[in-house]
C-alpha positions in Angstrom: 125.7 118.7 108.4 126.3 118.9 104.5 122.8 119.7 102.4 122.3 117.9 99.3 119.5 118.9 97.0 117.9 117.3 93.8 115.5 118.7 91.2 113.6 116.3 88.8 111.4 118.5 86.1 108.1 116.2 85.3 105.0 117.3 83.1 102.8 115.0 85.5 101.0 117.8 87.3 101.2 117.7 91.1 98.6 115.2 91.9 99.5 112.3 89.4 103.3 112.7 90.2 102.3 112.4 93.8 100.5 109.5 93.6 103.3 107.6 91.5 105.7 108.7 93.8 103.7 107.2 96.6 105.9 103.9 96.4 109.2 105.8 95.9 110.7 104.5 99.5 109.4 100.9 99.0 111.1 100.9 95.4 114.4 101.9 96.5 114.3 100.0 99.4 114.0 97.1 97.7 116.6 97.6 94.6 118.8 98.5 97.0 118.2 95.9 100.3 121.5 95.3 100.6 122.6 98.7 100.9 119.5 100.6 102.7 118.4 99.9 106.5 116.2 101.8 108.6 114.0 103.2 105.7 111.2 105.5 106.8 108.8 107.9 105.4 105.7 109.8 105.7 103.3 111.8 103.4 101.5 114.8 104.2 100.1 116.5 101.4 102.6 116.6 98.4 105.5 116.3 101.4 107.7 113.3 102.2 109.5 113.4 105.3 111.8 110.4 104.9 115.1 109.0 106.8 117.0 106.0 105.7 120.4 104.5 106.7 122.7 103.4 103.8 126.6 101.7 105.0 126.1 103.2 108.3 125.3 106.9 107.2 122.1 108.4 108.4 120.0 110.3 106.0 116.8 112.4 106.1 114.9 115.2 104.4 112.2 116.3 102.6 110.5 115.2 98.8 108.1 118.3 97.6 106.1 117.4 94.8 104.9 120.5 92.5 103.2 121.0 89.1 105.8 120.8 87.3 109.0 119.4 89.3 110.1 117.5 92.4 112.3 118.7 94.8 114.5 116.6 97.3 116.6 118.1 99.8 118.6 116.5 102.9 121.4 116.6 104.6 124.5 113.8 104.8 126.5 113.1 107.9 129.9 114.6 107.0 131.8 111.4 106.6 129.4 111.2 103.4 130.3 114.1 101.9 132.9 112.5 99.4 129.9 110.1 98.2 127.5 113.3 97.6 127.9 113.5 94.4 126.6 109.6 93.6 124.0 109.5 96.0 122.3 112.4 94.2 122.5 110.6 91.2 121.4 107.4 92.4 118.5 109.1 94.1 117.8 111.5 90.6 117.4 108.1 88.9 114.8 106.4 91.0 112.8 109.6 91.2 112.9 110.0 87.4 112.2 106.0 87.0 109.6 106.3 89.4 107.5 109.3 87.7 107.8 107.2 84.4 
């Protein structure tokens, strides 16, 4: 499967972008409701686990929170590859929105 990674920079220090990143999944599950099925996630430590289905596409991977940036990797089914490129942005804006 095709990896797709995202890097947000924050000055939040780990702990406070953690905690407003705590409702990342409900957020974006509910701007986007119509598009996103199947959401799941699960903290442990500064680590999301999370999986989600958007038009049929499964997708899953990781959120690591640091001191000074987030990182989101995951990996797209490879009928999803041509839409790579605007679910990273999509996803890039909700993170930065959501540590705001």
């Amino acid at each position: 499967m095709p990896a797709f990674s995202i890097e947000v920079p924050h000055s939040l220090g780990e702990q406070v972008a953690v905690e407003k990143l705590k409702g990342f999944l409900d957020g974006v599950h509910e701007k986007f409701k119509d598009q996103i099925s199947s959401i799941e996630g699960e903290w442990t430590a500064n680590v999301l686990n999370f999986s989600f289905t958007t038009y049929g596409f499964s997708i899953g991977g990781t959120m690591t929170v640091e001191e000074s940036v987030v990182r989101l990797e995951g990996q797209l089914p490879f009928a999803a590859v041509a839409f790579r490129g605007k679910i990273e942005e999509s996803i890039r804006k909700e993170m930065q929105n959501a540590l705001d």
